[in-house]
N, C-alpha and C positions, 0 to 999 in steps of 0.2 A: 504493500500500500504506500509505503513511504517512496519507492521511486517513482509508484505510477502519479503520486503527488508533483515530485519535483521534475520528471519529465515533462507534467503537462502545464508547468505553474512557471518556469523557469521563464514563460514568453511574458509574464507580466514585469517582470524586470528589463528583458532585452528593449521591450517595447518604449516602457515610461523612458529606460533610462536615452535608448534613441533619439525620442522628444526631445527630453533635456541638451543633450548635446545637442541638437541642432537649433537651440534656443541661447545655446555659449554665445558669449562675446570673442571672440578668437583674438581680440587686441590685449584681453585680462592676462592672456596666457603668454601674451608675446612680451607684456609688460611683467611679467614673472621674471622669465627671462631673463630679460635686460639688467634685470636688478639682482641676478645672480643664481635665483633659483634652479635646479635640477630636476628632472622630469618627474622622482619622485617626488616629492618637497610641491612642486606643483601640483602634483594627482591628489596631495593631500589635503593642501592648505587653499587650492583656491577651485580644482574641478568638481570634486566630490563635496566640498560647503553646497556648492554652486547647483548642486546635484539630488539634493539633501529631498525637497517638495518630492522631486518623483522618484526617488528610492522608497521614499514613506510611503507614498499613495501604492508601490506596488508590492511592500509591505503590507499594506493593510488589507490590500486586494487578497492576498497569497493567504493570510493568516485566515481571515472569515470564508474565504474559499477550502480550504482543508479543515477550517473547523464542522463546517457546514456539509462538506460531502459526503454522499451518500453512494454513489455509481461504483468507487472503487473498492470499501469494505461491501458492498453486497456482492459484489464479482467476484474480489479474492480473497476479501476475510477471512471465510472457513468460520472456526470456532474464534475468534479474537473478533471481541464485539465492543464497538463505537456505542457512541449514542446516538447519532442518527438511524441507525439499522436496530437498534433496540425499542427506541419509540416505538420504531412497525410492529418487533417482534411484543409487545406488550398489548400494542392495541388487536392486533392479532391474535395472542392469546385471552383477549376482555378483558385486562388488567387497565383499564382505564383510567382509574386514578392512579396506576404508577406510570404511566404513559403523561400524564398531566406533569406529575413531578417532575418527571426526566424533558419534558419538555421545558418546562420553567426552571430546569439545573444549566439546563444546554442555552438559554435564550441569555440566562446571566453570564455567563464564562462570556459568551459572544458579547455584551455586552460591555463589559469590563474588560475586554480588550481592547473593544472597540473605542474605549475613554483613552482607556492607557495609551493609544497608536494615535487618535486624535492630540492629546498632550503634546506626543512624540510630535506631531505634525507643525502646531504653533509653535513650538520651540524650534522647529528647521526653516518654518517658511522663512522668506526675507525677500526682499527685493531685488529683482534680478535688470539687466542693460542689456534690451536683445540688439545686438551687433552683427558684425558676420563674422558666421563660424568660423573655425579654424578649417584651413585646407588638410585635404588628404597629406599626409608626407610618403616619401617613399622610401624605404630601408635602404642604407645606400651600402651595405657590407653583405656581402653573395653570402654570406651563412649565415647570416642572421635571416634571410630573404628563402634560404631553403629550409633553415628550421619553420618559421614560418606559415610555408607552404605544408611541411610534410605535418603539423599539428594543427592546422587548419581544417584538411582534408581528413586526417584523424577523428576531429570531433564532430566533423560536416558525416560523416559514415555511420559514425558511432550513435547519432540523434537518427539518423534516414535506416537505422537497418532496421527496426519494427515495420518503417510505414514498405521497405522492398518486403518484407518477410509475406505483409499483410497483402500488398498486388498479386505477391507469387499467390495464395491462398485461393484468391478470387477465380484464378485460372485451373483451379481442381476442382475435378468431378466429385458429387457429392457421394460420403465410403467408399472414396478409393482410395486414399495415405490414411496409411495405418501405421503400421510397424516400420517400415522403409525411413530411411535417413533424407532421400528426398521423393519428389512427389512422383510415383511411376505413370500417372496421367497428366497432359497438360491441355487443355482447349477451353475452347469460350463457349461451353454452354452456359454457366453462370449469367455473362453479360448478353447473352440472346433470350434470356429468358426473364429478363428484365425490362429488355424492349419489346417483348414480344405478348406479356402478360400486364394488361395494365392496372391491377392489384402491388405488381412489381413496383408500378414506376408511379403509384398515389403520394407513399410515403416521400420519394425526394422532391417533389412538387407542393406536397404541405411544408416540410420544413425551409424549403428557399423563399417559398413567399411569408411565410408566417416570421421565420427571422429579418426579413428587407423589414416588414411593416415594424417589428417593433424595434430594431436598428434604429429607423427615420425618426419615431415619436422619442426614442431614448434619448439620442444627438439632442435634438432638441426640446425635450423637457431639462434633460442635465445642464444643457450649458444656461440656458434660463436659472435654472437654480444657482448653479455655480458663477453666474454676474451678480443674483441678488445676495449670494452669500459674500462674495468678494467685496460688495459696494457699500454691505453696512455691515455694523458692529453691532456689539452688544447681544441681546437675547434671540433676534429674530436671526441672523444670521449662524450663531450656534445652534438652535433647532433646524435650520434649513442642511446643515452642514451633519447635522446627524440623520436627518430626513435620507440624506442622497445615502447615506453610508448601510444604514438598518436594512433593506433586504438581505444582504451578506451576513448579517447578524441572523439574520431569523432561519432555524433548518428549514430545506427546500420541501419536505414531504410537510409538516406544519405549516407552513406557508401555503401552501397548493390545499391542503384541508381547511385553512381558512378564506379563502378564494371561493374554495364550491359554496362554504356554509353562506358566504355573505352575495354571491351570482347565483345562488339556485333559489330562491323567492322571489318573486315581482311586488317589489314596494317602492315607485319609484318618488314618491314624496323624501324618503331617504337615500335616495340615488342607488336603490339595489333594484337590479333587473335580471331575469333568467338568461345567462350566458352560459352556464351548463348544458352540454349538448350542442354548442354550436361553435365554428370556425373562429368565434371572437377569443374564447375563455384563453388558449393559448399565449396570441399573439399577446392580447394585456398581462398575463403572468409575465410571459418573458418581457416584456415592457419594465414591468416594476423590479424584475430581478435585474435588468442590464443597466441599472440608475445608478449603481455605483461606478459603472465600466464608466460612462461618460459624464458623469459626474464629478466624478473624481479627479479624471483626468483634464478635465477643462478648469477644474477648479485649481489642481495642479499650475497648468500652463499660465492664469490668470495672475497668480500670485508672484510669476516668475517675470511679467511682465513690467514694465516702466512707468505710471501712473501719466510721466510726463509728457507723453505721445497721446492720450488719447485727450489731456487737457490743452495741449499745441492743436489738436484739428479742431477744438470745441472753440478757440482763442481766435481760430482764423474761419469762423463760421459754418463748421459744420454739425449739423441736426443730431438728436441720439443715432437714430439708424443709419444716418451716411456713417458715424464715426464707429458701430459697430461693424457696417459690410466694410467699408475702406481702410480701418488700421485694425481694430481686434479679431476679427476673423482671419487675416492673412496671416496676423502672430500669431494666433492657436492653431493653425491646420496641423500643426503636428501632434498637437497634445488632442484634436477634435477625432484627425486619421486614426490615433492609438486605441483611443477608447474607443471611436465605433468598428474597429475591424477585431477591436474583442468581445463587445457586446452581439456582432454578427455573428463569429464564429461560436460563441456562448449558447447563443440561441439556436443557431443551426445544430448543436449537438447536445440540448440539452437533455437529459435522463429523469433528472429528480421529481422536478413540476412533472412533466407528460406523464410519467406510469400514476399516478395519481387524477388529473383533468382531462385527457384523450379519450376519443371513440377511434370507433375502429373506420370510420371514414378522413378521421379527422388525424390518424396514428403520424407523427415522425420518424425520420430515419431511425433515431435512440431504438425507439421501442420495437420496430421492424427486425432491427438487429437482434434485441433480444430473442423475440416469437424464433428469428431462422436459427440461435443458439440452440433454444430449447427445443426444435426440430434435428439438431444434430444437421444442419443445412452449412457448414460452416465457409463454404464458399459466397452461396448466396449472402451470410454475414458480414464476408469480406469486401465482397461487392458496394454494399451497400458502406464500406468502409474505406474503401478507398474512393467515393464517390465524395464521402465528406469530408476526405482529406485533399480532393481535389479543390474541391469549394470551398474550403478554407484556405489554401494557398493561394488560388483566384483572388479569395479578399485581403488578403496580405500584400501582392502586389497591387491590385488596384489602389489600396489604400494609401501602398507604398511610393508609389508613382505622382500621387497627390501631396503626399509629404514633401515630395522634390520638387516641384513645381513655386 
């Protein structure tokens, strides 16, 4: 459980801290430098301060994300039980009110982290001078250039040998590797029967649109919250700031039981309406779960920002919204790109909500995977696994192409 943790948690680090860097002043570092500093001495004292907002936020991501998950202890737990997979196993067996406890033990931990890592937070933020980055350099010693290469490709194989293991899989007949070291069948029936049965092909059509739609409203409910948390102080910005953070606090199967309780009645003087049962219940879960991906990370980017650019265009006559499309939006897109190609990829695979709020018209890849598991279908599994490993990669460059830009 622990490395399928930090295998799949490692991209909230790469991601924030990418941001970051590309939000450097590259003259901080030049002026380092000058003044004598050495590349360590600088990594310390002025890249990593400088660094501090999105190391935290992908901290915070990392921690209420493994406190919270549920996909990896039900798949390979065995006997070593979390509390998330104990809830179930409580409610499960009618223990209700220990099911209650353990859910109010689990809500507090998340909780009291989630102070603790906020604290962490306002003690790093600081003001940040977005400048231009620092240029690439290039190793100018042939064996520093071939170690390099040869530990580069090391770790590039070493992250990519699951997702080849996982293509090879797709192209095996279903009981035929058995005992054999490798697969003695190889064709594409898997991927013909995929396009050819359209039961097959419902599931990757629910999750690609059900993740775009709550993507777009996440982006944009987040970064709304994360200007009204940035622009003021005191009580309402700390609630707002805890607002964007709480779904990562709250387990995913408890969260998704509270979703049906409060969408499966028609009251709508109370703003509850019956979205049980239909295309909506989804896309809104995954909406309120992907609040912290872009949340966070916009809040992140905002605080790294220069107060005195957006008061310069306000000085020289431009309106709230010219100054947020003209100067703040072109200095987030990196910190806006991060959080919504996680909050996509989030959604496109999420587990915990769906086996809880899903029909079976309405099933995701997650749970599609599952059904062809527990058929012993393990190619069709694959399929459907490297289809979401394709689409997340898709959104990683598109998103990443927007960075650059």
């Amino acid at each position: 459980m622990l490395l399928v943790h930090a295998y799949s948690m490692y991209v909230y680090f790469y991601l924030f801290t990418r941001a970051g860097l590309a939000r450097l002043d590259g003259a901080l570092l030049e002026a380092a430098a000058s003044l004598g500093a050495g590349r360590a001495r600088t990594l310390f004292r002025v890249t990593l301060p400088l660094l501090k907002p999105a190391l935290v936020s992908a901290s915070l991501l990392t921690f209420m994300t493994a406190l919270a998950s549920f996909s990896a202890p039900y798949l390979f737990g065995g006997g070593f039980r979390v509390m998330t997979t104990q809830i179930v196993a409580s409610k499960l067996n009618g223990e209700l009110r220990l099911a209650q406890v353990e859910t109010v033990m689990l809500a507090a931990l998340a909780v009291l982290g989630l102070a603790a890592m906020r604290r962490a937070d306002r003690v790093a933020a600081g003001s940040g001078v977005r400048g231009i980055a620092p240029a690439r350099r290039r190793l100018a010693n042939r064996w520093t250039r071939g170690l390099a290469f040869i530990l580069g490709w090391a770790l590039a194989l070493f992250l990519l040998l699951p997702h080849a293991v996982l293509a090879l899989v797709s192209f095996v007949p279903p009981f035929t590797w058995t005992t054999e070291p490798f697969p003695p069948v190889l064709d594409g029936r898997n991927w013909r029967s995929l396009v050819a049965q359209p039961e097959h092909l419902r599931p990757v059509v629910n999750s690609l649109w059900m993740a775009a739609v709550a993507t777009f409203a996440a982006v944009a409910l987040g970064l709304t919250a994360a200007r009204l948390a940035a622009r003021r102080r005191g009580v309402l910005a700390g609630a707002l700031e805890w607002l964007i953070a709480l779904p990562w606090a709250i387990p995913g199967t408890v969260f998704a039981v509270a979703l049906a309780t409060a969408f499966g009645v028609s009251q709508p003087w109370l703003g509850r309406f019956v979205l049980i049962g239909t295309p909506w219940i989804l896309p809104l879960a995954y909406l309120v779960r992907d609040l912290p991906l872009t949340g966070r990370g916009a809040l992140a980017g905002l605080r790294g920002l220069d107060p005195a650019l957006e008061e310069a265009a306000a000085s020289l006559g431009a309106g709230r919204w010219r100054r947020l499309g003209r100067v703040v939006l072109p200095l987030l897109k990196p910190a806006i790109a991060a959080g919504a190609g996680l909050a996509f990829i989030t959604a496109l695979g999420d587990f915990v909500v769906s086996i809880v709020l899903y029909t079976f018209d309405t099933r995701p890849i997650a749970i599609e995977i599952l059904s062809s598991l527990r058929l012993q279908d393990l190619g069709m599994a694959a399929v459907y696994g490297v289809l979401l490993m394709t689409a997340s990669g898709a959104a990683f460059l598109l998103w990443g192409r927007g960075e650059a830009r």
